[in-house]
C-alpha positions in Angstrom: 66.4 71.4 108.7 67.1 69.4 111.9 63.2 68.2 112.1 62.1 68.3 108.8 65.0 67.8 106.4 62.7 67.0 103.5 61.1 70.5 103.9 62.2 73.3 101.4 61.1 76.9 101.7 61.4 78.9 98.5 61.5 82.7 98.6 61.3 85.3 95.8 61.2 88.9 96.6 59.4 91.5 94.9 61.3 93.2 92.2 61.6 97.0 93.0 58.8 98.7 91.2 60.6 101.4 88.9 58.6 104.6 89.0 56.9 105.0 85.7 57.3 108.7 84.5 53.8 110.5 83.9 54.0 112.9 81.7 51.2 115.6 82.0 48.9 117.0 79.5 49.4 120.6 78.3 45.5 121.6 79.6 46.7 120.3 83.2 50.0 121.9 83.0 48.0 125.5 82.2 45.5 124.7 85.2 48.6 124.6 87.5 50.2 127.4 86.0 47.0 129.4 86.7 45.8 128.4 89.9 49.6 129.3 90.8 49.3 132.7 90.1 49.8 135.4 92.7 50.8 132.7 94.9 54.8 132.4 95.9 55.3 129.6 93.7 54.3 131.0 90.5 57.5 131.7 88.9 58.9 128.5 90.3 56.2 126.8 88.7 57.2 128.7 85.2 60.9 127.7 85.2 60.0 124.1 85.9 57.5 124.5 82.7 60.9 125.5 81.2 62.6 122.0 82.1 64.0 123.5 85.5 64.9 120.8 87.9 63.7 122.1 91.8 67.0 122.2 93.1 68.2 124.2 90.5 65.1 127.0 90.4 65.6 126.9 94.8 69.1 127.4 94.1 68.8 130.7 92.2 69.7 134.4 92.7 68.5 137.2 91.1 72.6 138.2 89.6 71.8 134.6 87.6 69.8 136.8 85.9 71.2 139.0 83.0 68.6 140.9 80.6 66.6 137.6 79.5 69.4 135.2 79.8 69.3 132.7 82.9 72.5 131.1 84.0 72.1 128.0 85.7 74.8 127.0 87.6 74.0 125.6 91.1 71.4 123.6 93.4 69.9 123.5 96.7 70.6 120.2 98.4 70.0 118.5 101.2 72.7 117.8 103.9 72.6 116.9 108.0 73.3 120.7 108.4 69.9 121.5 106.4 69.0 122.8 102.8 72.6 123.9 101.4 73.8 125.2 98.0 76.0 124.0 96.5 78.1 125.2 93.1 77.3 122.1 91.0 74.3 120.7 89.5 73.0 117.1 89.3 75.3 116.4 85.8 78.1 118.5 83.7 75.3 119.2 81.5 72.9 120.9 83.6 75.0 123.6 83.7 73.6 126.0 81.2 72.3 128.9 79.6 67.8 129.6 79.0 65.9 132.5 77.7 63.0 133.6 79.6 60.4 135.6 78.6 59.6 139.2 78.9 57.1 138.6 81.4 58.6 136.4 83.9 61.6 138.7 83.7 59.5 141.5 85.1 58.2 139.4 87.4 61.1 138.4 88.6 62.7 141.3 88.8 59.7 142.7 91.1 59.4 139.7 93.5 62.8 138.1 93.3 63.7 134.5 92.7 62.0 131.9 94.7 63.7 131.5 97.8 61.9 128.3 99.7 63.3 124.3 99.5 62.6 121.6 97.1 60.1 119.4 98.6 57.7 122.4 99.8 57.3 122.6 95.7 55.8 119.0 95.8 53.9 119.8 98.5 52.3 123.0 97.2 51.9 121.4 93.5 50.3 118.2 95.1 47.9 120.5 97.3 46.9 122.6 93.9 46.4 119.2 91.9 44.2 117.9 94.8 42.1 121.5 94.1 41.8 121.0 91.0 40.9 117.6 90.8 43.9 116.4 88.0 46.1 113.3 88.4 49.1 113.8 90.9 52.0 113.8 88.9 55.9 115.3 90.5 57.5 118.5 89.9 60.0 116.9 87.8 57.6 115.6 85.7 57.2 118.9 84.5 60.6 118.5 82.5 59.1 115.6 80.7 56.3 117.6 79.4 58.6 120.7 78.2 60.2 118.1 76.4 57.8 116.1 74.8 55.5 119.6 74.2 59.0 121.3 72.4 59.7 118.0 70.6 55.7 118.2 69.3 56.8 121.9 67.8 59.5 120.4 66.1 62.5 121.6 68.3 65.9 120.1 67.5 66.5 116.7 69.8 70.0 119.1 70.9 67.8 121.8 71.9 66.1 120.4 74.1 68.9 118.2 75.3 70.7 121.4 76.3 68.1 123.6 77.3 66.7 120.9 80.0 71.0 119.6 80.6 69.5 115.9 79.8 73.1 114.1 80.2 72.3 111.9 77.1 69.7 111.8 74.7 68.5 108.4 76.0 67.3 110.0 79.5 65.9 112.6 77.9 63.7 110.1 75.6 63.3 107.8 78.1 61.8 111.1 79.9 58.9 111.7 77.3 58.5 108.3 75.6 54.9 108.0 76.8 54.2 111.7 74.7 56.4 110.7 71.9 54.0 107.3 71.7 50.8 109.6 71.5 52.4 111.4 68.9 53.8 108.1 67.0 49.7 107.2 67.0 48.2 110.7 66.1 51.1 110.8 63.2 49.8 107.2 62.0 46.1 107.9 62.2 47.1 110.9 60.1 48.4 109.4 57.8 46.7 106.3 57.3 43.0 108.1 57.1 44.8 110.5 54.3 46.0 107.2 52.4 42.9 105.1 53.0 40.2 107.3 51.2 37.0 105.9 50.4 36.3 105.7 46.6 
């Protein structure tokens, strides 16, 4: 400013990329799933199919457990001591309440819950996608797609709300809005190739 008064420097910083939610397909969902199996993660991997959040399924004990009723009640968080957990989950809501099948029941019941921390799940499921050759996408995108795959069986939105403990139903569309597009289209091509018949 001294030397060259005239001289103006303009600066605009880059707007913070938001991460855009990928929502996997059901055939690359199953390819996880199987690879998974005898392996330590597969019933984590199951009760993140079932719209678990990973603090929530690192968080569990087998007394959660009651015939095939799964009370979710607490998560495994990160503090300066370590992993800790905690009695509280990331909203009100996602305390709650899921059925589990027959078959993970048993298996749970013969090898226990998953005992390890959070992140080693994004590191395992990132490892396995690299295997198979699919798109990386995050653990907790696996809540999108038990979303957007009940929503595509015709599951009431408040089902899904409280079996996954969305907060509102906005999060939980804003979760699966790339899923509920491909529906939108598959619905309209539907409909419009059933309208628009030849003569």
């Amino acid at each position: 400013s001294m030397y060259r008064p005239d001289f103006r420097l303009h600066t605009t910083l880059p707007q913070k990329v938001k991460y855009d939610n990928y929502v996997p397909s059901e055939k690359e969902v199953k390819k996880v799933l199987k690879a998974s199996k005898n392996t330590p993660y597969h019933i984590a991997i199951q009760l993140g199919i079932l719209g678990m959040r990973r603090s929530e399924i690192c968080a569990l004990e087998e007394t959660d457990l009651s015939g095939n009723i799964l009370s979710i009640n607490k998560a495994k968080v990160k503090s300066d001591d370590g992993w800790v957990v905690k009695n509280v989950t990331k909203t009100t809501e996602g305390k709650r309440t899921i059925y589990l099948p027959n078959a993970l029941v048993k298996e749970i019941k013969t090898k226990g819950m998953y005992k390890g921390a959070p992140d080693t799940l994004v590191h395992y499921l990132h490892s396995t996608q690299d295997k198979l050759g699919i798109p990386h996408f995050r653990f907790h995108d696996l809540r999108g797609f038990y979303a957007s795959y009940a929503h595509s069986k015709g599951v009431p939105e408040q089902v899904i709300l409280e079996t996954g403990g969305w907060q509102s139903s906005f999060v939980m569309k804003n979760v699966y809005r790339r899923a509920m597009e491909k529906d939108k289209q598959a619905y309209q091509k539907s409909i419009a190739e059933k309208l628009l018949i030849k003569p």
